[in-house]
Each structure stands twice: as C-alpha cells, then as structure tokens.
C-alpha positions in Angstrom: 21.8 -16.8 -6.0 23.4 -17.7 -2.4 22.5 -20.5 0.0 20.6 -18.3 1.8 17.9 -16.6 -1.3 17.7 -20.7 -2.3 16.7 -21.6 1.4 14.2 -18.6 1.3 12.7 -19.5 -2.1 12.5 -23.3 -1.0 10.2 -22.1 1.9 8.5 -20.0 0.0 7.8 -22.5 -2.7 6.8 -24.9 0.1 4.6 -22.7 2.3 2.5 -22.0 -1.1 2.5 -26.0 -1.6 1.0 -26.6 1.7 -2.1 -24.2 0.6 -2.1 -25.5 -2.5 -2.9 -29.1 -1.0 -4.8 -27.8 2.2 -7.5 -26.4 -0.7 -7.5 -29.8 -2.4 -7.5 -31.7 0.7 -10.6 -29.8 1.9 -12.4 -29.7 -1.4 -15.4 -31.7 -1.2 -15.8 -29.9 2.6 -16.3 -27.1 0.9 -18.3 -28.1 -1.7 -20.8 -29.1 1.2 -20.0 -25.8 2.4 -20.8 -24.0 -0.3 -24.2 -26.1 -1.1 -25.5 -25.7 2.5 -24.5 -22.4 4.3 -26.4 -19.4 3.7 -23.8 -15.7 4.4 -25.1 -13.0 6.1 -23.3 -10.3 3.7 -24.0 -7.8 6.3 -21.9 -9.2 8.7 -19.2 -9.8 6.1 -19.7 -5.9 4.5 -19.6 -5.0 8.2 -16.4 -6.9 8.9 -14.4 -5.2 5.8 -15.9 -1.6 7.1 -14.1 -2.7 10.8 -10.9 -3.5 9.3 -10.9 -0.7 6.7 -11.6 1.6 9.8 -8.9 0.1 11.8 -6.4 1.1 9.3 -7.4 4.1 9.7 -6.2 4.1 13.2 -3.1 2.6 12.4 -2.7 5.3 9.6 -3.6 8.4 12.5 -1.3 6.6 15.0 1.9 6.4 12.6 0.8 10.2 11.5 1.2 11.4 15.2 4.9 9.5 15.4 5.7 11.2 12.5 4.6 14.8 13.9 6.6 14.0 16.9 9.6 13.3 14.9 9.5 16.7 14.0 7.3 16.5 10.4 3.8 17.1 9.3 1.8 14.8 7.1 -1.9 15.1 6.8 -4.2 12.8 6.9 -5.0 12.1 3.6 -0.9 11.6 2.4 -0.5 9.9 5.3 -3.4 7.4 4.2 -2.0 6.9 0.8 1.2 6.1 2.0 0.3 3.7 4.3 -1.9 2.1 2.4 -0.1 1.8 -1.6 3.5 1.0 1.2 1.3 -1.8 2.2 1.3 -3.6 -1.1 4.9 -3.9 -0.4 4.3 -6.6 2.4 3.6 -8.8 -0.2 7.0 -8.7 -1.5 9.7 -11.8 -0.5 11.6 -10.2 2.6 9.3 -7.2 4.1 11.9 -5.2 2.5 9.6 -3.9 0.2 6.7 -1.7 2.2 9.7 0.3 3.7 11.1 1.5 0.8 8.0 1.9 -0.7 7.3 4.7 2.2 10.8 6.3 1.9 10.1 7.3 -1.5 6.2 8.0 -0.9 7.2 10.0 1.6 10.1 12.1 0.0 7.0 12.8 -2.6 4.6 14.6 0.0 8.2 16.4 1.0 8.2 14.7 4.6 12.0 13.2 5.4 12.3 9.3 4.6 14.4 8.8 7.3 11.2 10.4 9.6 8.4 8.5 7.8 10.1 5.0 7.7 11.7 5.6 11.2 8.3 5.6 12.9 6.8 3.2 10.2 9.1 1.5 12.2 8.9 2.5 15.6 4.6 2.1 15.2 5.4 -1.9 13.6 7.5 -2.6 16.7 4.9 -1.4 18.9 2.5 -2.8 17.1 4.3 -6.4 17.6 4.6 -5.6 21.9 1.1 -4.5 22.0 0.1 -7.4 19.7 1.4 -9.8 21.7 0.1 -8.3 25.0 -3.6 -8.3 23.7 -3.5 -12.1 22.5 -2.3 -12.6 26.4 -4.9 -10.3 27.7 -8.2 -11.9 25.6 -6.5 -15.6 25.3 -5.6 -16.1 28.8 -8.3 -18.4 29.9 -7.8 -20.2 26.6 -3.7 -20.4 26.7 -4.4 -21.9 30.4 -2.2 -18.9 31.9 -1.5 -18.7 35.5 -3.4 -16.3 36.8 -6.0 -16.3 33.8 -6.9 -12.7 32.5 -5.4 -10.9 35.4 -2.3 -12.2 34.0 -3.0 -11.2 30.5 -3.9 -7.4 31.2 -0.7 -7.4 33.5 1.2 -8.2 30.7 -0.7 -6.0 28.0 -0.3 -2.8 30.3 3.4 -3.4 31.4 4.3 -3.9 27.6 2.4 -0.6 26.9 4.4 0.9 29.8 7.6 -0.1 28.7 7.7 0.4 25.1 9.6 3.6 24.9 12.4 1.8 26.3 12.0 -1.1 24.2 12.0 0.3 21.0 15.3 1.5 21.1 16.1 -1.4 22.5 14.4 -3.5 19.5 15.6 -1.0 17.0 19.5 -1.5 18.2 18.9 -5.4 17.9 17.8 -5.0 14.2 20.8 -3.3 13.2 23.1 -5.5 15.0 21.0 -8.8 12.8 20.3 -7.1 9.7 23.7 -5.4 9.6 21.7 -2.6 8.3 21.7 1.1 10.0 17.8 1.9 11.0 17.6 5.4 12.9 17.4 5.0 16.5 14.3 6.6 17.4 14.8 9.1 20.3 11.1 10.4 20.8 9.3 11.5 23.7 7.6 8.8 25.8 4.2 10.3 25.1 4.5 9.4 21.3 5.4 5.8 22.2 1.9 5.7 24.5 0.1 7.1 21.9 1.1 4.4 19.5 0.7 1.7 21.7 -2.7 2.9 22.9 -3.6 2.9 19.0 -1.5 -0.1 18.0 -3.9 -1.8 20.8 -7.6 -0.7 19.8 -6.8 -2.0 15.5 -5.9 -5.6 16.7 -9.2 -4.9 19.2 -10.9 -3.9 16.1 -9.5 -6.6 14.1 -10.4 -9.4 16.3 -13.6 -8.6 16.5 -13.7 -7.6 12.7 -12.5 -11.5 12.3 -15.9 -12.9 14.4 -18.2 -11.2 12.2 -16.5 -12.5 9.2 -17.0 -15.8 10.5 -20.6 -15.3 11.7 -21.1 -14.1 7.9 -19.2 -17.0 6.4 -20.9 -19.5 8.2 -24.5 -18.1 8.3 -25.0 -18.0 11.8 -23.4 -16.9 15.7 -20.1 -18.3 16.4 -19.1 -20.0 19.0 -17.0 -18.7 21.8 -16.3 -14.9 23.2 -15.3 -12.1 21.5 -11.7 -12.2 23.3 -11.5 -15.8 22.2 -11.9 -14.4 18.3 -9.6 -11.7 18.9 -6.5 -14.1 20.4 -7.3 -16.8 17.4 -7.0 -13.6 14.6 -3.9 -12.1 16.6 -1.6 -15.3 17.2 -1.7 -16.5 13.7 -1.3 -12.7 12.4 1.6 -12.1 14.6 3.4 -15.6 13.4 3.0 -14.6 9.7 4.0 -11.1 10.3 7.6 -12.4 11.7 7.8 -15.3 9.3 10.0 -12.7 7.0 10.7 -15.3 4.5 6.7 -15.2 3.4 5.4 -12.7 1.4 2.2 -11.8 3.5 2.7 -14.7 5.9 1.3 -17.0 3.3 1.1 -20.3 4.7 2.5 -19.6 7.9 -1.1 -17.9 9.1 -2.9 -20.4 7.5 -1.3 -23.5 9.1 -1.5 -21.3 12.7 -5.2 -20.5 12.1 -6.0 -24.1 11.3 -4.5 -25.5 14.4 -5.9 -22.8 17.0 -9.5 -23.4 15.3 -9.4 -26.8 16.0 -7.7 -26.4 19.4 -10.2 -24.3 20.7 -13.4 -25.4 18.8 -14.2 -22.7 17.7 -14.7 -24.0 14.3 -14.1 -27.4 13.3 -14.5 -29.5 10.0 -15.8 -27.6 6.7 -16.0 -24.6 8.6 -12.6 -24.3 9.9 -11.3 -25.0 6.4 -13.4 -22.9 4.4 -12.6 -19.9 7.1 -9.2 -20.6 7.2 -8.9 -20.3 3.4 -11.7 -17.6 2.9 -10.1 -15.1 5.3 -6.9 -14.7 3.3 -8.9 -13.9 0.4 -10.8 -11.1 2.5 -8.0 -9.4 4.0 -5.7 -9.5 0.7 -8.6 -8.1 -0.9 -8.9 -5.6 1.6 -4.9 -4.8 1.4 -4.9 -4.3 -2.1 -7.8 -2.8 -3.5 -6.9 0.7 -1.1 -3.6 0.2 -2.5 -4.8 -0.1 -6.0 -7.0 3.0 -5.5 -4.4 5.1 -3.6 -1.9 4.4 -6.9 -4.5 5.6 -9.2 -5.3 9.3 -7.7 -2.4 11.4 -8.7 -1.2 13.9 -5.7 -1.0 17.0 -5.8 2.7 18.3 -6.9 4.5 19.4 -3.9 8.2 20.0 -2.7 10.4 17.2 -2.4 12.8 17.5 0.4 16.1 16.0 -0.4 16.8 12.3 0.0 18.3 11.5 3.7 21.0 8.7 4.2 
C-alpha cells in the first residue's frame, strides 16, 4: 500500500472515529431526546417522498444529457442506473458509482463513454449550481455584500456560464487525476437544462431536510426555508468533495454540527440527534432504491461494445 492509500485510510479511520465519539459524547442528550420528543411521521414520510422525488429529477436531467450526447435511455433504465451506480458513492475514492454506470449502461446497450460522460458533466453542474443556491438562500446568513441580490447574481451567472465551465472543469480533472475523462462537447441548451434541474433537487432537498427536522423534533423549526436549504447544501457539498470519505462520512457531520449551532437553528440535543439522525435517513434512502433496483432483473437487450 503507498503513502498515499495509508494517508487515505488514516482519514478514513479517523473521520469514522469522530462519529463514533460525537454519538457517545451526545448520549445522554439523546436519551432526553428520545424520552421527551414526540415525531410527526408525516412530516418525516413526507420528507423521504421529497427526496425520493428529487432523484427523480436528477435521474430525468442526466437522461436528457445523455439524449443529447447522441443516445436514448428511458426512463425507467435510466432510474436503475442512477440509482444501484449510487451505491457506489459509498465506496473509498468516488471511483466506484462511475464504473458502476459504465457497465450498467453498456447493459441497457447505451455507450459508457456517453452515460458516464454526462454522469459527469450533470455532477459538475450539479457542484456550480450547488454552490450558487447555498449563496442565493444563505446570503443573509453568510453576511454577504449585497445580501440575496448577491446570492441570485451568483446562482444565475453560474447557471449561465456552465457550458463553458464544464469543459473547462472536465480538462482540470484530467490534468489532476492523470486520467482521460471525455471532454464533453454538447450544445449549450443541454448544459441549461441540467443546471435548471441540478437547481430545483438541492431546492427540493433543502426543503426535504426542514421537514425532517420538524418531524424529528415534533414541532416547526426555526428559521426560513432558504436558511434549511443553505444548512443541507454546504455540509452536502463539503462531503461530496471530501473524496477520501466514502459518502462524506464525517466530513457532513462535523459541517452540519457547526452551521446548526452557528445559525441556531438547532442547538443542544436537537442539533446532535439531527445531525446524527439525518445520515441514517438519507443512507437509508440511497440504498434501499439501490437494493430494489439490483433485485429486478432487466429485460435482455443488445450490448453495444465496450468504448475506451
């Protein structure tokens, strides 16, 4: 194993040591937790139907990349694909939800090269628009010049620009990862569409987060919707880049913790027990698709040969 795979695993080993200890820390705060709140399961039920649905539009907006790369995927493949790929986030190195897709792909005969080369063009997007909706709906809260005017300016020119900075992105990749992704060369139309959809999940999301915490903690939260939707993006986004933890374990966590305490939204008990109870409700919601995807056998179809 080199230097670098041990510096990885140390990481690893002690991003999952820090939950380990923030549980035990917290324990008799959620013991009081648990003896005094009363859920509201259909705000919680409601809050897995939001994300669920997001995915969705996550799953239609990578679909219409893939059409404009030249291939057709329906719905339903595409949705299976997305979803069992997924599992692959929780693999050491984000490595393995892309090749995951390659192969899923080659399966429902659409080119590998076409389904990860938008899978990657729709997670780049994803990351621009990401950023620029935390700006938008945590401007006031971020103390940015400006306030939400400055947020939406930022939101809308990264929209606007993202056909030109994917390319740009993708180029950068290759040149750190010494690896050879395609260079997308798609009309700007498809990049719009993608950032437009990219936009409304982490919308859908944020909002999906504040119901979850209105259900945990048994009554209205405190704060605005776009406040929710900044404190569920920025931790998201820091755990999605942190590539040396599988599912940003840790790294969210820690984020989350800090922002809820920050803001006060959520303070004490509360903070720990959502901090701790919303990684269990979205794995849970990232795997049991997955599960149920693996489990229903596709129809046989022509597999197109594999693409360097």
């Amino acid at each position: 194993m080199n230097r670098a795979a041990v510096l990885r695993r140390a990481l690893q080993v002690a991003l999952l040591g820090f939950v380990v200890w923030y549980v035990a820390d917290n324990w008799s705060d959620f013991e009081h937790v648990f003896a005094t709140a009363r859920p509201r399961w259909r705000l919680i039920l409601g809050s897995c139907v939001l994300v669920l649905f997001s995915r969705l539009v996550l799953v239609q907006t990578w679909r219409q990349v893939v059409q404009a790369w030249g291939e057709q995927l329906s719905f339903a493949d595409g949705a299976r694909i997305w979803f069992v790929s997924n599992l692959g986030t929780y693999v050491p190195g984000k490595g393995g939800a892309m090749a995951a897709m390659g192969t899923l792909a080659q399966e429902a005969g659409v080119s590998p090269v076409a389904a990860v080369g938008s899978s990657l063009v729709v997670q780049l997007v994803n990351l621009l628009t990401g950023f620029g909706v935390f700006a938008a709906a945590g401007a006031h809260v971020m103390r940015l010049p400006g306030g939400t005017t400055t947020g939406i300016v930022s939101l809308t020119a990264l929209v606007l620009l993202t056909p030109w900075l994917v390319p740009l992105s993708v180029r950068t990749l290759n040149r750190v990862s010494k690896r050879q992704f395609a260079v997308p060369h798609l009309p700007p139309g498809a990049i719009w569409w993608a950032g437009a959809g990219t936009a409304v999940a982490w919308v859908l999301y944020g909002v999906a987060f504040q119901w979850f915490a209105a259900g945990i903690s048994g009554g209205a939260t405190a704060g605005t919707t776009a406040d929710w939707i900044a404190l569920f993006i920025g931790p998201y986004l820091l755990g999605f880049v942190a590539i040396f933890s599988p599912g940003g374990l840790g790294v969210r966590e820690l984020a989350m913790d800090r922002m809820l305490k920050d803001s006060g939204l959520a303070v004490g008990a509360v903070a720990a027990l959502l901090v701790v109870a919303s990684r269990v409700w979205l794995t849970i919601l990232d795997i049991i698709p997955g599960v149920l995807f693996l489990l229903l056998r596709p129809a046989a179809r022509r597999v197109p040969p594999s693409d360097d």
